[in-house]
Backbone bond lengths (Angstrom), bond angles and torsions (degrees), N, CA, C in turn:
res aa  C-N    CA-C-N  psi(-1)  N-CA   C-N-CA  omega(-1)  CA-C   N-CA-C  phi
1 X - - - 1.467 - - 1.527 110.50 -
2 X 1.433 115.28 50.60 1.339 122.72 -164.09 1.816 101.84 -70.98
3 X 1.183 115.98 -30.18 1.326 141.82 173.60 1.416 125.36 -38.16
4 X 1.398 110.27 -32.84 1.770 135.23 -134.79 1.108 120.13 -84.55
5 X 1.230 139.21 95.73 1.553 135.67 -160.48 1.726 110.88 -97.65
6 X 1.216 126.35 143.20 1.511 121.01 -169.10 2.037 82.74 -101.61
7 X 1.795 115.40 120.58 1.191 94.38 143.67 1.314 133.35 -102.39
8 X 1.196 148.33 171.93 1.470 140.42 150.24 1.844 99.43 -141.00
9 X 1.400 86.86 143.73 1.737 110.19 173.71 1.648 114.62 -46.94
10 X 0.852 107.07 127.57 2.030 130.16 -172.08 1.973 79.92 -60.28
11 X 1.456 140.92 -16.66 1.525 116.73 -153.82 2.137 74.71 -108.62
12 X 1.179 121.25 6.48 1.649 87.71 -177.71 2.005 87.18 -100.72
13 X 1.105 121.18 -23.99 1.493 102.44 176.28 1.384 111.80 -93.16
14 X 1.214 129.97 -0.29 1.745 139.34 141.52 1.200 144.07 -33.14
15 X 1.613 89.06 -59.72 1.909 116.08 168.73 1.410 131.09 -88.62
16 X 1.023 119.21 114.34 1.071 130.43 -138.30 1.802 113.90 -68.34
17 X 0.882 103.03 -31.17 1.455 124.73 166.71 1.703 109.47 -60.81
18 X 1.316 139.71 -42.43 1.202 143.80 170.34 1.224 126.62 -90.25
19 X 1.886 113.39 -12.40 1.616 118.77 -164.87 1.643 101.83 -61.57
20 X 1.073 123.45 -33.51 1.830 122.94 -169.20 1.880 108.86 -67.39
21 X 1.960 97.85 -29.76 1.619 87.17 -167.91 1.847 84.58 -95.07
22 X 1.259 148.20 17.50 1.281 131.93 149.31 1.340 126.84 -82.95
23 X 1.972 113.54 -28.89 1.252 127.07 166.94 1.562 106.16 -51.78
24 X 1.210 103.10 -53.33 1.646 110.28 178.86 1.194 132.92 -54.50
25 X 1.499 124.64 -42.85 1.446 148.23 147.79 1.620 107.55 -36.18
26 X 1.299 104.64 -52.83 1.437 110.17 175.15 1.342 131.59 -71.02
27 X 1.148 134.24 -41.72 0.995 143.40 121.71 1.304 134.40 0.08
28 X 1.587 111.75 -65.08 1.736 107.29 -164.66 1.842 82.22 -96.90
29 X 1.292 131.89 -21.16 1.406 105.70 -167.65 1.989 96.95 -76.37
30 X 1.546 116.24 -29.76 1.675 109.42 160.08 1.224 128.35 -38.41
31 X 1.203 113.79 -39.39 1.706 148.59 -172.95 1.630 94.40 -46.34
32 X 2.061 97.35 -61.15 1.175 116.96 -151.41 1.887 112.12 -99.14
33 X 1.677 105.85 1.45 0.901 111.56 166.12 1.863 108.66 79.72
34 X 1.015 119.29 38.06 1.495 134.65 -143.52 1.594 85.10 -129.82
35 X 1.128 116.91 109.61 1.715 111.64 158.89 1.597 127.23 -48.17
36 X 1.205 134.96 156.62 1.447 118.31 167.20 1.510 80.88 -158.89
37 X 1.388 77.39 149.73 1.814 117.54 169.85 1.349 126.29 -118.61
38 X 1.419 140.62 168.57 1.350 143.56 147.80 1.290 111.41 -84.94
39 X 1.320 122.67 140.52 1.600 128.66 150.40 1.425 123.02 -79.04
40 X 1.267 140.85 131.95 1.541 134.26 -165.57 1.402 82.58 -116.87
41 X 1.676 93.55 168.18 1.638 127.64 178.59 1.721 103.67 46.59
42 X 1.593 122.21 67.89 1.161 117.26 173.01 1.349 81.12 -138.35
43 X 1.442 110.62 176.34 1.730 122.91 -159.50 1.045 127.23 -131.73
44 X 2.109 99.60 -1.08 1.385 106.91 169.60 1.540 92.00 -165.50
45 X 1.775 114.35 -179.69 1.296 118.50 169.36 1.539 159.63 -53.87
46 X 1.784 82.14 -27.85 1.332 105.01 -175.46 1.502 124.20 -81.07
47 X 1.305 94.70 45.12 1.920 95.57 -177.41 1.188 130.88 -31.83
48 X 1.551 130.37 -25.61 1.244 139.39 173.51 1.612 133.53 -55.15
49 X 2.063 78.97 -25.43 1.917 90.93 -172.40 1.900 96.67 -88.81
50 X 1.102 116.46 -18.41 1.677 110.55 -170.25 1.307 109.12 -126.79
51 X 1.434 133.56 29.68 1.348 128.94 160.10 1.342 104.63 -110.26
52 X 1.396 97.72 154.47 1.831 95.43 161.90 1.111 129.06 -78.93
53 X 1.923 102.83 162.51 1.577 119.76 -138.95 1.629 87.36 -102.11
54 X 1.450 117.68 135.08 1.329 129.72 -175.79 1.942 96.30 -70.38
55 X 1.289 103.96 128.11 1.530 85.92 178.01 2.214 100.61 -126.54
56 X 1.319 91.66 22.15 1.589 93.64 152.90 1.353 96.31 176.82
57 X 1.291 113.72 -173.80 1.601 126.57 -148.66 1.955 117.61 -107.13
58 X 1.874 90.51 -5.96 1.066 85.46 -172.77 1.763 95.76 -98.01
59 X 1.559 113.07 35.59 1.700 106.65 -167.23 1.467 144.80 72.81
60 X 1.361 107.93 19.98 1.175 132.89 152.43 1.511 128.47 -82.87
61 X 1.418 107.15 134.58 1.752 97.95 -151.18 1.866 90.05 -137.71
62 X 0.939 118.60 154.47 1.491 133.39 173.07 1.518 109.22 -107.61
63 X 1.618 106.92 120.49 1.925 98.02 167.59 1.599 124.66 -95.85
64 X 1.046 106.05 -160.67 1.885 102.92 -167.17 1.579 94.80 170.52
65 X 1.785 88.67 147.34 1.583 96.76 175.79 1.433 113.28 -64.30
66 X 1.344 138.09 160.90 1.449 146.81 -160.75 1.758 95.46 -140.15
67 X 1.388 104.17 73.58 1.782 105.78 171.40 1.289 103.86 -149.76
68 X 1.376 130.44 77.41 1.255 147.53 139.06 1.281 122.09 -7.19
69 X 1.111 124.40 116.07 1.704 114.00 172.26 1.514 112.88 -60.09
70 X 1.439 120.66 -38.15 1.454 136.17 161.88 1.191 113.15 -14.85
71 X 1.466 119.23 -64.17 1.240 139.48 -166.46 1.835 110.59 -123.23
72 X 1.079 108.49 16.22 1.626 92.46 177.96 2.095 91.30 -121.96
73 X 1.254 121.61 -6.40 1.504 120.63 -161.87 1.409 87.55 -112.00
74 X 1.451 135.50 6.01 1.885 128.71 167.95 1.729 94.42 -134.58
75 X 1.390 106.70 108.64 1.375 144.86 -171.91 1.564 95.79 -52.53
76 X 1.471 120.28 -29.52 1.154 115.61 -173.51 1.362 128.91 -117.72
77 X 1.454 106.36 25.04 1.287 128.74 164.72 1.737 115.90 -119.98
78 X 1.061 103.19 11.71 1.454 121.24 163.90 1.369 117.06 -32.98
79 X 1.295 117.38 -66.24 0.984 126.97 168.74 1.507 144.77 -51.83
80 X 1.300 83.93 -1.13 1.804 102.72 -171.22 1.746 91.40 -89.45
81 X 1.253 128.71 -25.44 1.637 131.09 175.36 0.714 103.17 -59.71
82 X 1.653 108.22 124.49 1.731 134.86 162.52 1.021 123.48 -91.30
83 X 1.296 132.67 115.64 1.620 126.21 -163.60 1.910 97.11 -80.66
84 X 1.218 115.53 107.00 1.067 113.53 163.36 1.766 125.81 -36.70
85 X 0.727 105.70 -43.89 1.753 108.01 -176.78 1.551 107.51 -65.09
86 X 1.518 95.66 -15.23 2.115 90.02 -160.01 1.786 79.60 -97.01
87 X 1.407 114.96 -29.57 1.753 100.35 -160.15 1.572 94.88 -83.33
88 X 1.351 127.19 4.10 1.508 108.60 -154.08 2.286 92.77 -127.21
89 X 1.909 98.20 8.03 1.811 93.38 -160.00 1.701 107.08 -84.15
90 X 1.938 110.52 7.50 1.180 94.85 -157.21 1.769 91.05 -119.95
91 X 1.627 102.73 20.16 1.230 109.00 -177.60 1.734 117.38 -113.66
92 X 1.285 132.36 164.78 0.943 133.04 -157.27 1.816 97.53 -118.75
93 X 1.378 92.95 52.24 1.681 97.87 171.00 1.904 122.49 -74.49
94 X 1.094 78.33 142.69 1.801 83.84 164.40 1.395 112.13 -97.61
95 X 0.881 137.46 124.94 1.596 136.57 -169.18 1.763 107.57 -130.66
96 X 1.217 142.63 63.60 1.179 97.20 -166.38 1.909 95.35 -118.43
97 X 1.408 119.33 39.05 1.295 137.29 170.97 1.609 110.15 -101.47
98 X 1.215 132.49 125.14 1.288 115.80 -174.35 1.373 108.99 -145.45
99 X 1.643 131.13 72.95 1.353 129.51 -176.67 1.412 132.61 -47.12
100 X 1.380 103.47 -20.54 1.536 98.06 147.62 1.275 111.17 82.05
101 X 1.465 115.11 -17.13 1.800 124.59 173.74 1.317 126.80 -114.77
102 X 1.062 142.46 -166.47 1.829 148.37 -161.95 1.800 68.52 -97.93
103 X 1.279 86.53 125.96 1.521 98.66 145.10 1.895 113.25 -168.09
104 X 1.252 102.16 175.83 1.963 106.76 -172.27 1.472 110.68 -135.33
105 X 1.407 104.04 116.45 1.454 115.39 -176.25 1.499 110.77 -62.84
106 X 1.130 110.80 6.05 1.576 124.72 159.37 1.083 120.86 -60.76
107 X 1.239 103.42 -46.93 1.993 122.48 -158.67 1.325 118.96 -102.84
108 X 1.783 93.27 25.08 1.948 104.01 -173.09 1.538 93.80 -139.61
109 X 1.135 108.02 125.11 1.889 140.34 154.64 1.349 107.56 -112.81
110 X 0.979 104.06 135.32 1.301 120.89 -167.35 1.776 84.39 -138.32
111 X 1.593 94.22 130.82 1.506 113.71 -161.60 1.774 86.57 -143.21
112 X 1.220 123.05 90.19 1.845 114.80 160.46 1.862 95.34 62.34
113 X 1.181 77.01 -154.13 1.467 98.34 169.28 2.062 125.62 -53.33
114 X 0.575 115.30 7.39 1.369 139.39 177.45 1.629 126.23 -153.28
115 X 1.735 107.87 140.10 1.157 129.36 155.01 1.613 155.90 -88.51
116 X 1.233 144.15 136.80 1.440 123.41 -140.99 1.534 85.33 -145.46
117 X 1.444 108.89 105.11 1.454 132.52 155.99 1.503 136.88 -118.01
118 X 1.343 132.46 167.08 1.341 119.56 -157.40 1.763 89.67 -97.85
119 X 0.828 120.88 179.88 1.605 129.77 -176.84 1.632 104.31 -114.15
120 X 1.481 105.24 21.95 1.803 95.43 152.61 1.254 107.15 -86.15
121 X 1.487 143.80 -15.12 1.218 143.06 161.27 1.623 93.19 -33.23
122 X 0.948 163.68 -63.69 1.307 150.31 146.12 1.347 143.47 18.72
123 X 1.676 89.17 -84.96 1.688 100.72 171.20 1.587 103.67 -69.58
124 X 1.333 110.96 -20.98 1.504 98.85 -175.70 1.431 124.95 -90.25
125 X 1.429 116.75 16.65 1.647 134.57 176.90 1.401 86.72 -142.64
126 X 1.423 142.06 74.85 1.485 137.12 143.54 1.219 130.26 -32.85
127 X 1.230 114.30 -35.33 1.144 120.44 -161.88 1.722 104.02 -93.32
128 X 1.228 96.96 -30.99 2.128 91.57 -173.36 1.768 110.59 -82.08
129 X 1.155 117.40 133.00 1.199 117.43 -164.76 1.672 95.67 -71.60
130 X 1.158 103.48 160.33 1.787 112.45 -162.58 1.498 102.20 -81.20
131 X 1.547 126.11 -24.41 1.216 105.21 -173.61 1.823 87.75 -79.18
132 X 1.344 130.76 -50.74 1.721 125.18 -160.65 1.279 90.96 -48.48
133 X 1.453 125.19 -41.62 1.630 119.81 -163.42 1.530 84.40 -47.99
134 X 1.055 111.70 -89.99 1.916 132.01 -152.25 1.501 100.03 -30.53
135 X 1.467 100.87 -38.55 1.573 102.55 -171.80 1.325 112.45 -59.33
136 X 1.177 121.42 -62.52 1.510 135.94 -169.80 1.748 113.85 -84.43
137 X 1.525 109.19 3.20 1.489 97.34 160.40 1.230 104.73 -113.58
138 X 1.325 134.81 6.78 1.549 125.39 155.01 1.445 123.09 -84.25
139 X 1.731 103.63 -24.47 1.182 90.62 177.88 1.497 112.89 -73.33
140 X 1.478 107.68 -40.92 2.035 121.59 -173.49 1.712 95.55 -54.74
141 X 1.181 114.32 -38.70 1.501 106.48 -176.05 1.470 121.79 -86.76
142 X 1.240 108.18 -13.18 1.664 111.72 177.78 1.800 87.40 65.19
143 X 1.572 131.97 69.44 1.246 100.89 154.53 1.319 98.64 172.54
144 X 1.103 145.27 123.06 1.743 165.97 152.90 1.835 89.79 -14.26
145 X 1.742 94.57 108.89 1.671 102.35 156.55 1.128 108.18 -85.01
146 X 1.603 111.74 156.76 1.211 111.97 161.74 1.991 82.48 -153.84
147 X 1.455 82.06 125.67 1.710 126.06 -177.36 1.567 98.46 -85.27
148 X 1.410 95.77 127.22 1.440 115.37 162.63 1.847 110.92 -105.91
149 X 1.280 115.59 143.65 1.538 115.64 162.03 1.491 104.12 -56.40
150 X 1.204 95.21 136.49 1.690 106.96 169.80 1.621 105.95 -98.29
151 X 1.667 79.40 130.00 1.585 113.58 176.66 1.869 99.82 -46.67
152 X 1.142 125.46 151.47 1.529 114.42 -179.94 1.749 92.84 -110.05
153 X 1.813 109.66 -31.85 1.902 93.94 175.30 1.594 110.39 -49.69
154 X 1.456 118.81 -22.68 1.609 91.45 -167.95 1.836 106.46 -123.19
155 X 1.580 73.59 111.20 2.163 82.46 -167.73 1.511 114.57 -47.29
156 X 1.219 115.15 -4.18 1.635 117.14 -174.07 1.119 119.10 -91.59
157 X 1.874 123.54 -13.44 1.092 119.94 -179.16 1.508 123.22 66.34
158 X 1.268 136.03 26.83 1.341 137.84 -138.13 1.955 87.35 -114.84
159 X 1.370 98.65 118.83 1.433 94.56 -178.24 2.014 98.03 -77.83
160 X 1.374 109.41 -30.11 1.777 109.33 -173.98 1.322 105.42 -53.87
161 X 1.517 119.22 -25.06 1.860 125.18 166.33 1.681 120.95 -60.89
162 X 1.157 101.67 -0.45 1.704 129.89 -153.42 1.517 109.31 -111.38
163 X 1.370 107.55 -85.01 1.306 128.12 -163.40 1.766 115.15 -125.72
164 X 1.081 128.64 154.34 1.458 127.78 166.13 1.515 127.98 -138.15
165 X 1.062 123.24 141.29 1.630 113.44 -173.51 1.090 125.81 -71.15
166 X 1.400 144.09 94.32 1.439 146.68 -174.67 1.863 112.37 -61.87
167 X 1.440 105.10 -31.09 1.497 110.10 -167.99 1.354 109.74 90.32
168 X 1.469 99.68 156.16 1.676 99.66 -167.33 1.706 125.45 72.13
169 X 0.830 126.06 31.01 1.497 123.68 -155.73 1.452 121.49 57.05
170 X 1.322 123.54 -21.12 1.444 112.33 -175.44 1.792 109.18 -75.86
171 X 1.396 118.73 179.30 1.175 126.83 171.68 1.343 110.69 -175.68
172 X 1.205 116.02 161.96 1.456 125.95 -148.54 1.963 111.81 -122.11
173 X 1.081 102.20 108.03 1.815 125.25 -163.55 1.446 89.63 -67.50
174 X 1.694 122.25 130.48 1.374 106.41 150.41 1.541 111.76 -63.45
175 X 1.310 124.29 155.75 1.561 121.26 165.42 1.245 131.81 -86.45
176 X 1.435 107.69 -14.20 1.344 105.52 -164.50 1.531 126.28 -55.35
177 X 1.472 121.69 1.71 1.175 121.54 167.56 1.089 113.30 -118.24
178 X 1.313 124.31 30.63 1.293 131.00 162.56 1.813 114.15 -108.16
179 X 1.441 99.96 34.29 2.023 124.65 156.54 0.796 119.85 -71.56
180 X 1.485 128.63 117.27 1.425 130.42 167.16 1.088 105.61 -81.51
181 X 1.568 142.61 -31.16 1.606 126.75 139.62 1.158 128.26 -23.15
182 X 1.613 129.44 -27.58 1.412 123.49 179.55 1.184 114.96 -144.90
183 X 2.206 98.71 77.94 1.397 122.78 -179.77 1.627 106.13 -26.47
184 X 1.077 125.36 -45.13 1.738 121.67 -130.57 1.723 90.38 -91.85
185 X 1.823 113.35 -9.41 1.309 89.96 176.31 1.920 114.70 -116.45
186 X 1.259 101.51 37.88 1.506 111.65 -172.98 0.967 119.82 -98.28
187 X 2.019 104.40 -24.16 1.808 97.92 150.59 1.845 132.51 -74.74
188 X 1.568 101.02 1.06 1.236 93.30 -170.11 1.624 96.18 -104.36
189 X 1.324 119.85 -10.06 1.424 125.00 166.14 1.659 113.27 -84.03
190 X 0.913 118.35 -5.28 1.481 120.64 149.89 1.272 127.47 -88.55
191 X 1.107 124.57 -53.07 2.018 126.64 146.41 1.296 96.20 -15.73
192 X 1.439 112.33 -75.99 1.504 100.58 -165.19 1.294 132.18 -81.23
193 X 0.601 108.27 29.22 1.899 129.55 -167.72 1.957 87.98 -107.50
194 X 1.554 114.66 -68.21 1.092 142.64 -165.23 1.634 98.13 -55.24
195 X 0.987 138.37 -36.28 1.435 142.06 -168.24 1.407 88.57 -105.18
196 X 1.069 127.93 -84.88 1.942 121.45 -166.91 1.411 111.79 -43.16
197 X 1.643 125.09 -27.33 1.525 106.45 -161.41 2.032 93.93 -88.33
198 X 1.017 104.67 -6.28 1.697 98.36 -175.37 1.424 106.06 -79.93
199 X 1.591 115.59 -19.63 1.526 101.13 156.86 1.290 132.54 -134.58
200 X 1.682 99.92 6.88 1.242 90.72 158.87 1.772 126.63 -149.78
201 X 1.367 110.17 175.16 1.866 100.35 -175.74 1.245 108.28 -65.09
202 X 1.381 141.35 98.25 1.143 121.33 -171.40 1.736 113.16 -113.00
203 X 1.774 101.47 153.16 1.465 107.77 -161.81 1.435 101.40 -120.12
204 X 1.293 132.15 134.00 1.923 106.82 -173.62 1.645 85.96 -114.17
205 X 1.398 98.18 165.77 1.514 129.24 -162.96 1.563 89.80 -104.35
206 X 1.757 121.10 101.22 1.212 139.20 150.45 1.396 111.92 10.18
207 X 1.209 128.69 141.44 1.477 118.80 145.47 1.712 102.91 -93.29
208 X 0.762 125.72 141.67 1.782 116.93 162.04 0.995 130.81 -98.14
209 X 1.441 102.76 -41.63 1.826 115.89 172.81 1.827 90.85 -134.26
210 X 1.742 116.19 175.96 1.052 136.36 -153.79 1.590 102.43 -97.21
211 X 1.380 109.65 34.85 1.766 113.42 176.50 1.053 129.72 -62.16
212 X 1.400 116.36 151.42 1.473 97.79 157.54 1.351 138.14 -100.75
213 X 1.449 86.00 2.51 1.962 120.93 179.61 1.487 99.35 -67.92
214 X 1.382 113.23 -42.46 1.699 121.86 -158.65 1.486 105.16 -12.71
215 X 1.526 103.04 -46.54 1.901 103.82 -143.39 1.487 101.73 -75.86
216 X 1.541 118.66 -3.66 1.089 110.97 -179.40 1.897 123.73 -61.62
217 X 1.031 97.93 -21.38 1.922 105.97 -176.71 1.428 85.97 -75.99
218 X 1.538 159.75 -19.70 1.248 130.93 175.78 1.376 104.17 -81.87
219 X 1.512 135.41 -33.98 1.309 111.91 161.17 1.267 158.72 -74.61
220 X 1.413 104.37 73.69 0.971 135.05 -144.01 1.916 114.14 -106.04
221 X 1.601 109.99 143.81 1.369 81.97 173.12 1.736 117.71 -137.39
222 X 1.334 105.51 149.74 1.246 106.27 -170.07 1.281 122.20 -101.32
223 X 1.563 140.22 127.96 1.321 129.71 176.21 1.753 95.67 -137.29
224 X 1.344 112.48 174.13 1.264 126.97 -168.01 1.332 106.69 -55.36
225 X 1.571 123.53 117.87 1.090 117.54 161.40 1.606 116.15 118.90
226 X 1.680 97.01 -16.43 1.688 108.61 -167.58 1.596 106.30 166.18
227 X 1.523 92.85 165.87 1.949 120.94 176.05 1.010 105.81 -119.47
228 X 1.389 87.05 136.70 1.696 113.37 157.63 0.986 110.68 -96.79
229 X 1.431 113.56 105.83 1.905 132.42 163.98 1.454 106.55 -80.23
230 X 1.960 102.07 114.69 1.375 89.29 157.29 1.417 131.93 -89.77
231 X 1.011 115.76 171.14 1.815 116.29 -149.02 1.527 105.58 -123.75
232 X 1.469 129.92 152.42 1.552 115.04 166.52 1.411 103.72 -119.26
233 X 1.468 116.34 0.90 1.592 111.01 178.12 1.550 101.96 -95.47
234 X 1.362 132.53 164.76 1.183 125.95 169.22 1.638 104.78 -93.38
235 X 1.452 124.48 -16.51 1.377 108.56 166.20 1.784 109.96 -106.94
236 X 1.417 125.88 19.97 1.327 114.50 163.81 1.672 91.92 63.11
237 X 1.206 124.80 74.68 1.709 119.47 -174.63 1.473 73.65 -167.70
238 X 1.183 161.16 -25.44 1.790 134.58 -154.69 1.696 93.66 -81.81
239 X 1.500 109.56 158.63 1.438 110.21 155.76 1.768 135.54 -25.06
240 X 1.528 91.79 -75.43 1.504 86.14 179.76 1.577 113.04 -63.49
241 X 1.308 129.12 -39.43 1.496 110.97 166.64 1.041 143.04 -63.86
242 X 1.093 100.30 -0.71 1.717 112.74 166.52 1.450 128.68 -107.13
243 X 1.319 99.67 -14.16 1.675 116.18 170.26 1.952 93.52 -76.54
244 X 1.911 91.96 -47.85 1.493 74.08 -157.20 2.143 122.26 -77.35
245 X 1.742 86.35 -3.51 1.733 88.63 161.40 1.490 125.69 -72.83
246 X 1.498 96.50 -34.61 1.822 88.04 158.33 0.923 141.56 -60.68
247 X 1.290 92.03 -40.69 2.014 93.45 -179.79 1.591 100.61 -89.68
248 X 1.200 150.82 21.37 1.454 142.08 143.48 1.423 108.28 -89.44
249 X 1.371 112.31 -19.34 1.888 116.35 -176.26 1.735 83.25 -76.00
250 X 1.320 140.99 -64.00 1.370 131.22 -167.77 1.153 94.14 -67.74
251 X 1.499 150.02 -76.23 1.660 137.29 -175.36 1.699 122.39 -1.46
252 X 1.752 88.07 -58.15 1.670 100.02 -163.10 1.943 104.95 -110.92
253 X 1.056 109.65 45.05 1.979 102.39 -169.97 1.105 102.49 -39.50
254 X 1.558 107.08 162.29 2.064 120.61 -169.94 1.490 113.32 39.87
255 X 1.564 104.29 0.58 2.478 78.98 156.54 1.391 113.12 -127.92
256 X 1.016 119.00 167.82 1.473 130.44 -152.80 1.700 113.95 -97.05
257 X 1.115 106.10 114.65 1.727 110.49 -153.83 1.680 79.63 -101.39
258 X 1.580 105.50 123.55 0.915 124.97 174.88 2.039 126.13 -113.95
259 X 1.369 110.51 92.09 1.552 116.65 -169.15 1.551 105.95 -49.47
260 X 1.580 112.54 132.59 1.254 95.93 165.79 1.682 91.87 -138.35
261 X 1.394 104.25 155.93 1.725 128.82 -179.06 1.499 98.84 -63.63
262 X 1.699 126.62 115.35 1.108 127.70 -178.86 1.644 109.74 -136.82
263 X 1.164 119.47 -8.55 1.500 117.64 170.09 1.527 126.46 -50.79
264 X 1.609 118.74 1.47 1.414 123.06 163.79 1.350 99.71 -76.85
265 X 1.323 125.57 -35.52 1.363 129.02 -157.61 1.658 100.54 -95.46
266 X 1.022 128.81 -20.96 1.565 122.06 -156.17 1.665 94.22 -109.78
267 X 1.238 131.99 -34.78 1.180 150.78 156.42 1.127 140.27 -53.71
268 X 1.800 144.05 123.61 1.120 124.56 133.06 1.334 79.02 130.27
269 X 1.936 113.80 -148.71 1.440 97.22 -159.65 1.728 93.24 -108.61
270 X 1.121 121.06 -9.97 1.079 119.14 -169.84 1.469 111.75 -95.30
271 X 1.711 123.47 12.52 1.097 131.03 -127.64 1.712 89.34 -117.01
272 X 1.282 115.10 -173.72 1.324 125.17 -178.16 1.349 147.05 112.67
273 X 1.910 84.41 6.47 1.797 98.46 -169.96 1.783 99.41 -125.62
274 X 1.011 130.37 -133.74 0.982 149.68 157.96 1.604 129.28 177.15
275 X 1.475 131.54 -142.94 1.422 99.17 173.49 1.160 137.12 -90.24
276 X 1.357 115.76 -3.80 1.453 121.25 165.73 1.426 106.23 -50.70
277 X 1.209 122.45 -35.95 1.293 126.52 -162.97 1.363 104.67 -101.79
278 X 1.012 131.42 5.61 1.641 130.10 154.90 1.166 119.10 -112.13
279 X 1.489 118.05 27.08 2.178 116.38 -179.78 1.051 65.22 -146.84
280 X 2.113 85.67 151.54 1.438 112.80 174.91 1.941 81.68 -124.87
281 X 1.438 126.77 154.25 1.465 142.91 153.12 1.443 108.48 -43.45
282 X 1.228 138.58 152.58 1.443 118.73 151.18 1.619 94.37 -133.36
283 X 1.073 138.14 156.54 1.339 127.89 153.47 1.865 107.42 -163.52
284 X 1.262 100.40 126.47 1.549 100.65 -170.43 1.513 117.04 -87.99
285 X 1.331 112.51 143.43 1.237 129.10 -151.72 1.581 109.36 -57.57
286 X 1.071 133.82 112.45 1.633 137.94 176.94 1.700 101.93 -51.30
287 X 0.944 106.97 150.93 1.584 132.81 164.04 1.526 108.65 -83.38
């Protein structure tokens, strides 16, 4: 992926509240020798939920409408919609996949040969009957879904809140419902155990303490050479961030796990993503 450009939206090194975790982003991907760019004419940070979804490696990408029930059912978050076509006109995409329905670049992992989304993709196309759905997003994607129940705490449906791609077939379970403090969610951490282990090796991400931050170490991002760990301490010294740099230093052996300050992002009201959810892939189409 010698090719590979990191983007993120010109409004997360803008706002003032996020400018330190983009300096940082910027920074360790320099570190790592990783190009990065800005995306223009987008309307908020989360580039991941409204760009298109890479659906192979040589830079071929599939588009889709970008209207969230999240944000299209509160009149006053309107504005937070990014018209995909305007954030994507100054780029030299190949597109020639086009799903054609509501969907959220949130709610797509892309694992090899297969994809891992939550099954609000559902309620959020009412109208297409669920088997045509399945039909026509394996074919647009070139790749075997496999649907997770969507969590109902997180209104976004975001399977990347879920699961992450380790490579190799394996992939990495958030844990947080794997609490024996919170009987009522140990049947739904068995569901999912029951569907992921039939296709894949799967490894879950510790709980350490009883957070609700925890899930932030799965959003995580990987480019040649190293990770970006997001962090909730600003010096990477608290417990769970230091448990959880170890256990990504054993995850990933020979690349360079790099901590970065993400509690603007995981926090507060605007909060809820981390950096997976603020880089988009870029990679231009080979000849």
């Amino acid at each position: 992926m010698k090719d590979l450009i990191i983007y993120t939206s010109e409004h997360l090194r803008t706002t003032t509240k996020t400018a330190c975790v983009a300096e940082a982003i910027f920074a360790a991907l320099d570190r790592l020798n990783v190009k990065h760019l800005e995306l223009k004419n987008t309307n908020d940070y989360w580039c991941r939920d409204y760009m298109p979804v890479m659906i192979s490696d040589d830079g071929t990408y599939a588009k889709y409408k970008y209207e969230p029930d999240y944000l299209v059912e509160d009149e006053r978050l309107h504005d937070y919609i990014t018209n995909q076509q305007d954030a994507c006109k100054e780029l030299n995409l190949f597109m020639p996949a086009n799903m054609d329905i509501i969907f959220d670049g949130g709610n797509y992992v892309r694992c090899g040969d297969k994809v891992i989304m939550t099954d609000k993709i559902f309620s959020e196309n009412p109208k297409q009957s669920v088997v045509k759905l399945v039909q026509h997003l394996e074919k647009t994607l070139c790749a075997e879904i496999v649907f997770l129940p969507w969590d109902m705490a997180d209104f976004c449906g975001h399977a990347d809140g879920m699961v992450a791609d380790l490579g190799d077939g394996r992939i990495l379970l958030n844990g947080c419902w794997n609490n024996p403090k919170r009987k009522q969610q140990i049947a739904f951490h068995r569901r999912l155990r029951k569907i992921l282990d039939a296709h894949f090796e799967v490894e879950e991400l510790p709980l350490w303490k009883d957070d609700n931050d925890s899930w932030c170490y799965l959003n995580f991002l990987k480019v040649p050479g190293g990770v970006l760990l997001p962090c909730l301490s600003e010096n990477f010294d608290s417990k769970d961030d230091i448990a959880a740099f170890n256990h990504f230093k054993g995850l990933f052996p020979g690349m360079e796990v790099i901590p970065i300050y993400a509690a603007p992002l995981v926090k507060g009201k605007n909060g809820g993503g981390a950096l997976h959810c603020v880089t988009w892939e870029y990679i231009e189409k080979r000849e």
